[in-house]
N, C-alpha and C positions, 0 to 999 in steps of 0.2 A: 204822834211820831210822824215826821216828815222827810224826807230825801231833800235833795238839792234839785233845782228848779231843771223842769225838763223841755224839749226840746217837741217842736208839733208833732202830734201821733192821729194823723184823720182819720177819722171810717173808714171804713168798718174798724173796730179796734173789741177786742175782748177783756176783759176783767172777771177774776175767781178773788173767791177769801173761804176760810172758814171761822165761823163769828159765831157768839151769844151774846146775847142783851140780858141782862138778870135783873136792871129796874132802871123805872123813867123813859119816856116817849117824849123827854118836851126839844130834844132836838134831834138834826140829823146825824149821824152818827156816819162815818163814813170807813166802808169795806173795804174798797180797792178805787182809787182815783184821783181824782185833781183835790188841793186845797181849796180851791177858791170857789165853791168849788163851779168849774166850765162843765165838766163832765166825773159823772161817779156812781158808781154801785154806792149804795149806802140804805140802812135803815131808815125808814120815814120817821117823821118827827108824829106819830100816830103809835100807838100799842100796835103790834102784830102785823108791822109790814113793811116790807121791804120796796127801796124805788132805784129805779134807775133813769138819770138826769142828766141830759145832754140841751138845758135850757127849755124841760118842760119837765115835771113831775109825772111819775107812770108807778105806782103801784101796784105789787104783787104780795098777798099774804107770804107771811113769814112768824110764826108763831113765837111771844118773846119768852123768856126761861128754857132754849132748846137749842141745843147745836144744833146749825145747819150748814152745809155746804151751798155755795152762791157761784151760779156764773150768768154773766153779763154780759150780749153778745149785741154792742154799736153798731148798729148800720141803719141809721133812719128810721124810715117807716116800717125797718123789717128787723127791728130789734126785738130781741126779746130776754127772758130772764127764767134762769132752770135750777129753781131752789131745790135740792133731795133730788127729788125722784119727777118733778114736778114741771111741767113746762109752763110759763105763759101766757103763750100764745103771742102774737104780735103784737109789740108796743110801738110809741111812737115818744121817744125821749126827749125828739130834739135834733139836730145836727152839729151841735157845738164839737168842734175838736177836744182834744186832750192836751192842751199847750199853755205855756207860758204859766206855768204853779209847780210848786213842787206836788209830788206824790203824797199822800196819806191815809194814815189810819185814827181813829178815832176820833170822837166828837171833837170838832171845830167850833165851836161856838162856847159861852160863859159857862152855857149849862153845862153839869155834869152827870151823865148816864153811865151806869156801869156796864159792862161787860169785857169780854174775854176773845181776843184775836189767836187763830192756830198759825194761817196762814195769810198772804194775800201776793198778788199779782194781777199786771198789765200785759197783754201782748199786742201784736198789731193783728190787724185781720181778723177776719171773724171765724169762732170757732164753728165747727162742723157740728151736727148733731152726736155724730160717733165721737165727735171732742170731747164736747164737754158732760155727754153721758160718761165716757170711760173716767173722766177729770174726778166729776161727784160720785164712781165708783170708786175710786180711789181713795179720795180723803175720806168715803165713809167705810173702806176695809180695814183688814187687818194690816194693810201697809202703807196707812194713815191715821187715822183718829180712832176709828172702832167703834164707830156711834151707828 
């Protein structure tokens, strides 16, 4: 699933989804971000983990057959990625913008992996700790998914 081609969105920029993977690792699978993709939350093309890519690979576990809640927080060297309950710590993605692709979901590529999107979204600026903590308590309460 794709939107229509967007407009520059630079660092710091944040990205949420809530995702399962239920089988296959042989591509990336993408959460919240660019097609093409410049920049994106997305499953690694690895069983059981998740990356975020701004023009360098940065994995973080993410266990596959499991809902999880994902946020994605662009900004260089001080990025980082807060699956559950779970932070990180500092990654380094990349500095590629969000521009010129449209937005997507799900594997981009020939292969096909299965799983199941709840939610996703882009915003600009990078989320706060209290963001995207309250964000992943949300989609995992009772006035979101309930997982």
């Amino acid at each position: 699933m794709i939107s229509p081609t967007i407009t520059t969105l630079a660092q710091p920029f944040s990205a949420s989804g809530v995702y399962i993977r239920t089988s296959g690792a042989a591509s990336f699978d993408l959460i919240a971000g660019g097609r093409n993709p410049n920049s994106a939350l997305m499953m690694d093309n690895t069983s059981n983990f998740a990356t975020l890519y701004a023009g360098t690979v940065t994995a973080f576990g993410a266990t596959d057959n499991v809902l999880h809640s994902f946020q994605g927080i662009f900004n260089g060297s001080s990025s980082l990625m807060y699956r559950d309950t779970s932070t990180s710590g500092a990654l380094n993605p990349g500095t590629n913008n969000l521009s010129g692709s449209a937005l997507g979901v799900g594997s981009w590529s020939s292969t096909s992996d299965s799983y199941t999107f709840c939610e996703t979204g882009v915003w600009s600026g990078a989320f706060s700790s209290g963001d995207y903590t309250a964000l992943g308590a949300n989609q995992h309460g009772t006035n979101g998914y309930n997982f």
